[in-house]
N, C-alpha and C positions, 0 to 999 in steps of 0.2 A: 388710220391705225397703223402704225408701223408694223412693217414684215415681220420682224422677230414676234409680236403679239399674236397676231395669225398664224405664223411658225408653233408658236408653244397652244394654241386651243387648235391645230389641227391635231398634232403631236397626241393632245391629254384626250382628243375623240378616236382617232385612231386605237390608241389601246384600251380604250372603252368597249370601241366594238370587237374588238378580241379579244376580250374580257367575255364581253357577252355571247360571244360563240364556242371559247374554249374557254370556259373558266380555268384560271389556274393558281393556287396560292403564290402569294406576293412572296417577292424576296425578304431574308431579314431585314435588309436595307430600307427598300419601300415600306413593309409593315411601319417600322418604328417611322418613316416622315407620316405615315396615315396618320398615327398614332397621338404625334407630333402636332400636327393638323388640329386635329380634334382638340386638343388638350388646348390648345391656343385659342380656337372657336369658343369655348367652352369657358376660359379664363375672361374674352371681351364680354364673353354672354353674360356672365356672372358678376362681373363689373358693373355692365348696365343695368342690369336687372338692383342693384346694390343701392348704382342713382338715382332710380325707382323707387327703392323699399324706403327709405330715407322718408319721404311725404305719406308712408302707412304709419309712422311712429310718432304722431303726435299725441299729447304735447310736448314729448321732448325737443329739446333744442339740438340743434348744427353739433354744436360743444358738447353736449350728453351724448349725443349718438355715436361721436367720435371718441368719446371716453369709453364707452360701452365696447367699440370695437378696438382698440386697443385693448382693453385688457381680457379680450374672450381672443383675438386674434395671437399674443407672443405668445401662450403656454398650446397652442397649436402647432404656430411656428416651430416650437421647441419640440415638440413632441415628432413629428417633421423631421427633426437635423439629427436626433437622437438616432430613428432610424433610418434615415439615410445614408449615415457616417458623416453627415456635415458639421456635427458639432465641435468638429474638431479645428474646425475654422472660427468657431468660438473664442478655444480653450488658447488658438493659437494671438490675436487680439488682444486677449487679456494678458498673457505674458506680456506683448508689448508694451497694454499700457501699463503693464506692470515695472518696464526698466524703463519706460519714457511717460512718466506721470503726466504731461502739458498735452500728450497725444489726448487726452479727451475731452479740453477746451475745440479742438478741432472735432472730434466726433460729437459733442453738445451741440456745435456749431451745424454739423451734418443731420443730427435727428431735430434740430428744429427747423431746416430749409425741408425735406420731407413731411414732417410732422405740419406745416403750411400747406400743404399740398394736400396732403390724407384731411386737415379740416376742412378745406372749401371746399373740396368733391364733397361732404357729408352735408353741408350749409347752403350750398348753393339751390340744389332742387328746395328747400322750403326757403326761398326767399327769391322765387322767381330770375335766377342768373344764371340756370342751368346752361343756354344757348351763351352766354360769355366766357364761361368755363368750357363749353366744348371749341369753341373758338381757339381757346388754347391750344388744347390736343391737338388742332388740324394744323396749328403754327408750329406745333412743336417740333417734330422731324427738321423744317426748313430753319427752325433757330438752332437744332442742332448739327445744322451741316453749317452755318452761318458761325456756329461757335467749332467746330471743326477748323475750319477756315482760319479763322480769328488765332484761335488759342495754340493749334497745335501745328498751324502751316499747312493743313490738307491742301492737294488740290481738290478744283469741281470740275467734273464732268460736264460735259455739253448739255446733257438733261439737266443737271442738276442747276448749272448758272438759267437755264429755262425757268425751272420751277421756281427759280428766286426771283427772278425777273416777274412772271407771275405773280408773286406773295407779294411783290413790289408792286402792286398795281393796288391790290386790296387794301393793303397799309395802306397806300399812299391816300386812297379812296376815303379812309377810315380816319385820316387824320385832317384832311378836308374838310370830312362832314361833324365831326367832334372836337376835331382840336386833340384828340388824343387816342386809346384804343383804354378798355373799361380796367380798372385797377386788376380784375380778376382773370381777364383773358390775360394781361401782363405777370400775373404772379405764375400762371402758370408754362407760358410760351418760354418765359426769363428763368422762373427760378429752378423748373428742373435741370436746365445746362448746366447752372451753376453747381445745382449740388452735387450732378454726375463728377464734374470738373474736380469740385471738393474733393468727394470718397478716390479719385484716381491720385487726387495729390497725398493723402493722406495714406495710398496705397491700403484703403479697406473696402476697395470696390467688388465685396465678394458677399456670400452668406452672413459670413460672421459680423462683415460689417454692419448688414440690414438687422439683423438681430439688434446689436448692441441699439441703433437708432430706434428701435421700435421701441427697447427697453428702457431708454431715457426719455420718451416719450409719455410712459406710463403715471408719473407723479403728474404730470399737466392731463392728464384722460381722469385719474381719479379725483382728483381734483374740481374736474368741469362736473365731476357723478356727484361729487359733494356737498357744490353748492348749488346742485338742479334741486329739480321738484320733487322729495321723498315723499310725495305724496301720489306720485305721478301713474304710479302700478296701480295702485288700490282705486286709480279716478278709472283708469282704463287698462283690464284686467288683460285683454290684449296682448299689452307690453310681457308679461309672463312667457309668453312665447314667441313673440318678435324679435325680443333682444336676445333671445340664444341663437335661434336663426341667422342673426346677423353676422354674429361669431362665426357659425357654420361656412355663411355665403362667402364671408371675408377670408377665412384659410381656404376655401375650395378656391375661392381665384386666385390666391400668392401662389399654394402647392402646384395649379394647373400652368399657372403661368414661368413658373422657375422650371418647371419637369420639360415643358414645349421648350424654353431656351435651350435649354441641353441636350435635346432630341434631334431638332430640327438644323439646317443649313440658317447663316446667319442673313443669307438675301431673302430667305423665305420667312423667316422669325419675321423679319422687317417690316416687309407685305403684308403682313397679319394680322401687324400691329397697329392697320387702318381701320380694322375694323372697328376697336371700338371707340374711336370718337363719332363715326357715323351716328353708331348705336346711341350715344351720347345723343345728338341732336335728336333723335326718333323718339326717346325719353323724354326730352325739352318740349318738343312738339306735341306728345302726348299730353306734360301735365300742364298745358296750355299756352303756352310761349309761342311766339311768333316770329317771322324773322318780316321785319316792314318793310316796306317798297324802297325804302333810299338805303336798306344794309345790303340790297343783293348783290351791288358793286362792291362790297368788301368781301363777303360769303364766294361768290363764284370762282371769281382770280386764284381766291385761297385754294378751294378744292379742285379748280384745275392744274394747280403746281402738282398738290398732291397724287391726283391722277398722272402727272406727268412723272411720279417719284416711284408709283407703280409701274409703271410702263419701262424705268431702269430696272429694278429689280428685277424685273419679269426678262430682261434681258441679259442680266446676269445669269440667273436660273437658268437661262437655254444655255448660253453659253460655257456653263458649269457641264450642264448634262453632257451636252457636247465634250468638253474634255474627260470628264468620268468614261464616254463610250470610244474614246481613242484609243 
C-alpha cells in the first residue's frame, strides 16, 4: 500500500483519538464534508437497495417499473428545484430552446441515451443480468478516463495508465473467453460517456438539463404503464404500496446524490462513487447470480484498476489537505 494511503488512515486515526479524548465540535468546513459523506453513502445505499426492490414488484415488468418511476420521480424532482432555486436553470433551457428550436433534437437525443440506462438498471435484476450491469459501473470510471483521453486530450497519470493497464487485462480476458463483453455491460461502460460527452456539447450539463431528459422521458414511462398489466394491482394488492415507495427511494437517491456533489471536494465525490457498484454486485449475489470460475480473470483485473483509481484519489485528498493547511 503506498505511503500516502497510510499517510491518510494514520492521519483519519490520529484525530479520531482526539476526538475521543477532547471531543470538540467540527468546523463549518468538516461538518458539511460529514454531511457530504453521508448523503453520498446514503444515495449508493438507496440505489442498491432500488436494484433490489425491482424483484419485490412482480408481475411487473423492467418497462412498468421504469414507467412507474419516471413519472413518481420528475414531479419530485421539480418540487426539489422549486425550492432550491434550481429551477431557474429550467426556465433558463427553455429560453434557449425557445430561439434555437433544433436544440432539442439534441436534448431528445440526450434523454433517450439516459433513459437507456434508467431501463436496464430497473430490467436487469428480473432477468437475471444484474452482475453484467454491475460490470459496467466498475468499467465505467476507466471508460471515462479512456474518453477523457480520447475526446478532450486529457492527460493520464501514472495510476491512472496502471488502472488501464489493468482494465486491459480483464477486457482482454473477456474477449478471449466470449468473443465479446455482454450487450449490457457495454451499454452501460459506453453509453454513459457518450451521453456526458452529449449534455457538455450541448452545453445542458446542469439541472435544468436532467430535468428536461427526465421530462421527455415521460411519454415512453406512460406508455410502458399503458400497455402493462391493468390488472396487475388488483392480482397483487402489494403493488398499492410498492410503487409509491419506489417514487420515494428514486428522489431520495437523485436529491442525496446532487446535494453530496455540491457538498463535497470533487476527489472525494469520486471515491464515493465506488461504492455503489460494489453494492450492485452484493445485490446480484443476493438474488442468486454467480460469478463462474472462468469470469474471475475478467472480474479481478477490473476491480483492481479500480482499487488502483482509489488509491489516486486518496492521494489527491492528502495532497489537497496538505495544501488547505499551508
Amino acid at each position: 500500500m503506498p505511503a500516502e494511503i497510510l499517510q491518510l488512515f494514520s492521519n483519519l486515526r490520529t484525530r479520531l483519538r482526539t476526538f475521543a479524548v477532547h471531543p470538540a465540535r467540527p468546523s463549518i468546513k468538516e461538518a458539511a464534508v460529514y454531511k457530504g459523506v453521508v448523503l453520498s453513502v446514503m444515495a449508493s445505499v438507496l440505489f442498491a437497495v432500488m436494484y433490489f426492490y425491482t424483484s419485490l414488484m412482480t408481475p411487473l415488468t423492467g418497462e412498468e417499473i421504469f414507467g412507474w418511476r419516471m413519472l413518481l420521480t420528475v414531479p419530485c424532482a421539480t418540487l426539489f428545484m422549486l425550492v432550491s432555486g434550481d429551477w431557474k436553470l429550467v426556465r433558463a433551457l427553455a429560453g434557449r430552446i425557445w430561439r434555437q428550436p433544433l436544440l432539442v433534437f439534441g436534448i431528445l437525443l440526450s434523454s433517450l441515451l439516459l433513459g437507456a440506462q434508467l431501463l436496464i438498471f430497473m430490467w436487469a435484476p428480473l432477468h437475471g443480468r444484474s452482475l453484467e450491469v454491475s460490470l459496467g459501473y466498475f468499467l465505467l470510471p476507466l471508460t471515462m478516463i479512456a474518453t477523457g483521453r480520447i475526446v478532450y486530450g486529457e492527460h493520464l497519470s501514472h495510476l491512472q495508465k496502471i488502472a488501464a493497464s489493468l482494465a486491459l487485462i480483464g477486457v482482454g480476458h473477456e474477449l478471449w473467453r466470449l468473443g465479446s463483453f455482454s450487450w449490457e455491460t457495454l451499454l452501460v461502460a459506453l453509453g454513459y460517456p457518450l451521453y456526458f460527452v452529449l449534455r457538455r456539447k450541448l452545453k445542458t450539463d446542469n439541472l435544468g438539463g436532467l430535468w428536461f431528459d427526465m421530462l421527455f422521458m415521460l411519454p415512453i414511462g406512460l406508455w410502458f404503464i399503458a400497455n402493462g398489466n391493468p390488472m396487475a394491482a388488483q392480482d397483487e394488492p402489494k403493488l398499492y404500496f410498492l410503487i409509491p415507495l419506489l417514487g420515494i427511494i428514486s428522489a431520495s437517491a437523485l436529491i442525496s446524490y446532487i446535494l453530496s456533489s455540491r457538498i463535497l471536494p470533487f476527489s472525494l465525490f469520486g471515491l464515493l462513487s465506488y461504492v455503489e457498484p460494489v453494492l450492485l454486485v452484493c445485490v446480484a449475489l443476493l438474488l442468486g447470480e454467480s460469478i463462474g470460475r472462468d469470469e474471475w480473470l475478467t472480474y479481478l483485473p477490473i476491480w483492481l484498476a479500480v482499487v488502483v483509481l482509489v488509491i489516486e484519489g486518496a492521494r489527491h485528498m492528502l495532497a489537497q489537505r496538505r495544501r488547505d493547511a499551508a
